[in-house]
C-alpha positions in Angstrom: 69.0 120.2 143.3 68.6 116.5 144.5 67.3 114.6 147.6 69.4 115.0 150.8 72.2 117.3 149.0 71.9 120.6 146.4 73.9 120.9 143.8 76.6 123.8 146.0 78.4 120.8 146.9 77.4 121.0 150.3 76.8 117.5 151.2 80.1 116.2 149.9 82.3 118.8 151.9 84.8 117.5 153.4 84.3 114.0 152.2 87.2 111.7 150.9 86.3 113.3 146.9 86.4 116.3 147.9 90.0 116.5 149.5 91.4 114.6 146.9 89.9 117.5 144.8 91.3 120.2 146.2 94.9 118.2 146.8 95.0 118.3 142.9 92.6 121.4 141.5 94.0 124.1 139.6 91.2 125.9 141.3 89.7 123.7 144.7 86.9 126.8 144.8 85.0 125.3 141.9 84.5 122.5 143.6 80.7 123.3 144.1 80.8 124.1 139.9 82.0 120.2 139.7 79.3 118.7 142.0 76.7 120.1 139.9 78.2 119.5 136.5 78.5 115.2 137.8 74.5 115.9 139.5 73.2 116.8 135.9 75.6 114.3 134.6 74.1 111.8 137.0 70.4 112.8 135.9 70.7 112.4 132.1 69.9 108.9 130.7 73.5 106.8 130.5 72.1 104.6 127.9 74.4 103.6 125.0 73.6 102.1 122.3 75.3 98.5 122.3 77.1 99.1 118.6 78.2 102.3 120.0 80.5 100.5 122.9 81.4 98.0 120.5 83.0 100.0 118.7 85.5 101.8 121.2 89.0 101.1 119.8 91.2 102.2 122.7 91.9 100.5 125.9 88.8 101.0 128.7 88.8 100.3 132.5 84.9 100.2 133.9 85.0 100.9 137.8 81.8 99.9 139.4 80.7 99.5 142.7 77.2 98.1 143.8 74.5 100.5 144.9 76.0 102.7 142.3 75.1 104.7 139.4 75.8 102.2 136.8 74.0 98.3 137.5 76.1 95.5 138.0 74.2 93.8 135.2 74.9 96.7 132.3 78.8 96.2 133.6 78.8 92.9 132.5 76.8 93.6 129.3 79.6 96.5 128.5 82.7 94.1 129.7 81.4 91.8 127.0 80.9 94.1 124.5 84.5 95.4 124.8 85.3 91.7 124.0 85.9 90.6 128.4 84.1 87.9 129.9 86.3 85.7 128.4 88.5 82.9 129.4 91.8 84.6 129.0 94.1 81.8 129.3 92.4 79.7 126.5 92.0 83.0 124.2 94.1 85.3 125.2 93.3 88.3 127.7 91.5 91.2 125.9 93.6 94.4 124.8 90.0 96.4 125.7 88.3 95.3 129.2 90.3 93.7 131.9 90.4 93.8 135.3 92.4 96.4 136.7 92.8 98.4 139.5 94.6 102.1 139.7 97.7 102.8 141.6 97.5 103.7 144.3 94.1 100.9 145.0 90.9 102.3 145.8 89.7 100.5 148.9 87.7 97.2 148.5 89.5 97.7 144.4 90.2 93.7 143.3 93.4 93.5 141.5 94.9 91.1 139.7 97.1 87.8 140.6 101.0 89.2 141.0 102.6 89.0 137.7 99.3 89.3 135.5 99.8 90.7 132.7 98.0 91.4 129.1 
């Protein structure tokens, strides 16, 4: 259970997640098995180490919004880490981090200058 919700999925019915749930779930009746699966998600400490995000070979896009989960500050710590914060016209754009957005945009998403490119 947490503040203001329960862990049925209650609180979120109907919301914007969980339509686009059901639009694409095998099975939209475990949406309330979801919610709690992300609430105890959401409760355990996200804290990895810094060597351990180093190390992530493939390419990564971080999504974070403010007055969420994740701080603003440990985004730019990971960026870095995944070799961003760069000046990507003097060294190239990184193959791991970069700004990106998914198609379609999510709402308030920043994307990139037409023709950007890695």
């Amino acid at each position: 259970m947490t503040a203001g919700g329960g862990a049925d999925g209650g609180q979120l019915a109907g919301s914007v997640y969980h339509r686009a749930y059901q639009a694409v779930a095998p099975d939209p009746g475990q949406w309330p098995a979801l919610v709690a699966k992300v609430l105890d998600l959401d409760a355990q400490p996200q804290d990895w180490p810094a060597g351990q995000v180093a190390a992530i070979a493939v390419p990564v896009m971080l999504i974070v919004a403010d007055n969420d989960v994740v701080r603003l500050e440990r985004a730019v710590e990971m960026t870095r880490l995944l070799g961003g914060g760069i000046a990507g016209d003097l060294h190239g754009i990184p193959t791991r981090a970069s700004p990106s957005c998914p198609e379609p945009p999510i709402p308030g998403c920043v994307t990139a200058p037409p023709g950007w490119s890695r």
